[in-house]
C-alpha positions in Angstrom: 0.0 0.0 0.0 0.8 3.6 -1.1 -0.2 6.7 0.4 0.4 10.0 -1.5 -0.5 13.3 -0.3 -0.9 16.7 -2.6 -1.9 19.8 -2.5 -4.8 21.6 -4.5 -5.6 25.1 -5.6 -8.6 26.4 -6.8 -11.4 24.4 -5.2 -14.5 26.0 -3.2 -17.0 23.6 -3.0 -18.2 19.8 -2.7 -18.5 20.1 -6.6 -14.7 20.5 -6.8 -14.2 17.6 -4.3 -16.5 15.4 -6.5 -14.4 16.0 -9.9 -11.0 15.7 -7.8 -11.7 12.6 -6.0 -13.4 11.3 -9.6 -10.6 12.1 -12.1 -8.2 10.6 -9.4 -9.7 7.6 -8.5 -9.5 6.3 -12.2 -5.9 6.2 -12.1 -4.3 2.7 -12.1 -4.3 1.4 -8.3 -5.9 4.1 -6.7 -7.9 2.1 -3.7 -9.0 5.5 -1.5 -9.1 9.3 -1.8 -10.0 11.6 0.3 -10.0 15.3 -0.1 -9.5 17.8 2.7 -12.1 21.5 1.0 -9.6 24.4 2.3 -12.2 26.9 0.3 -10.5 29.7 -1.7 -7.0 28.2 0.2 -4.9 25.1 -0.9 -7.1 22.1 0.0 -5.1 18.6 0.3 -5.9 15.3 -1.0 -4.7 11.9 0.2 -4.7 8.9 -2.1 -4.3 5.3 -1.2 -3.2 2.9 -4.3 -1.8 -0.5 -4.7 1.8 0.8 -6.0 3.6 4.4 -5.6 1.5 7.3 -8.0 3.7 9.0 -11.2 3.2 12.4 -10.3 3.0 13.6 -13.6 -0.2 10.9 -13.7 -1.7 12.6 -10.9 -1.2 15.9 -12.1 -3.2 15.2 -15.1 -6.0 14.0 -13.6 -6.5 17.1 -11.3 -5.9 19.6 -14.2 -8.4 17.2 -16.2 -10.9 18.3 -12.8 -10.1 22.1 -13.7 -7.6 22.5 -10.6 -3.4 22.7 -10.1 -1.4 20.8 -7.7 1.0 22.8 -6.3 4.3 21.8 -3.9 4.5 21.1 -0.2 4.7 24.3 1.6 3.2 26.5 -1.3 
């Protein structure tokens, strides 16, 4: 098991939530997201999957949801 954390801008509501958790839970593996709504702020999301996560994978399927993952600490 793999857990990957990232951090979101952009998102406000449970709408954005909904499209992050859906765009990431199709990538290969993924078992579990969950999504942490900082509205207006950067909101985090935490993904369980069966192997470690390409983050240029991941990336693509937030900006597929409309948002950007941005680095720790941003």
């Amino acid at each position: 098991m793999s857990t990957t954390t990232i951090n979101i801008t952009g998102m406000t509501c449970g709408h954005c939530v909904s499209a992050v958790k859906s765009e990431l839970s199709e990538l290969p593996g993924v078992e579990t997201v969950d999504v942490e709504l900082v509205n207006g702020g950067t909101s985090t999301a935490t993904i369980s999957s069966s192997a470690p996560l390409d983050a240029a994978s991941i990336d693509g399927a937030v900006a597929e949801a409309g948002y950007t993952v941005v680095p720790a600490g941003s």
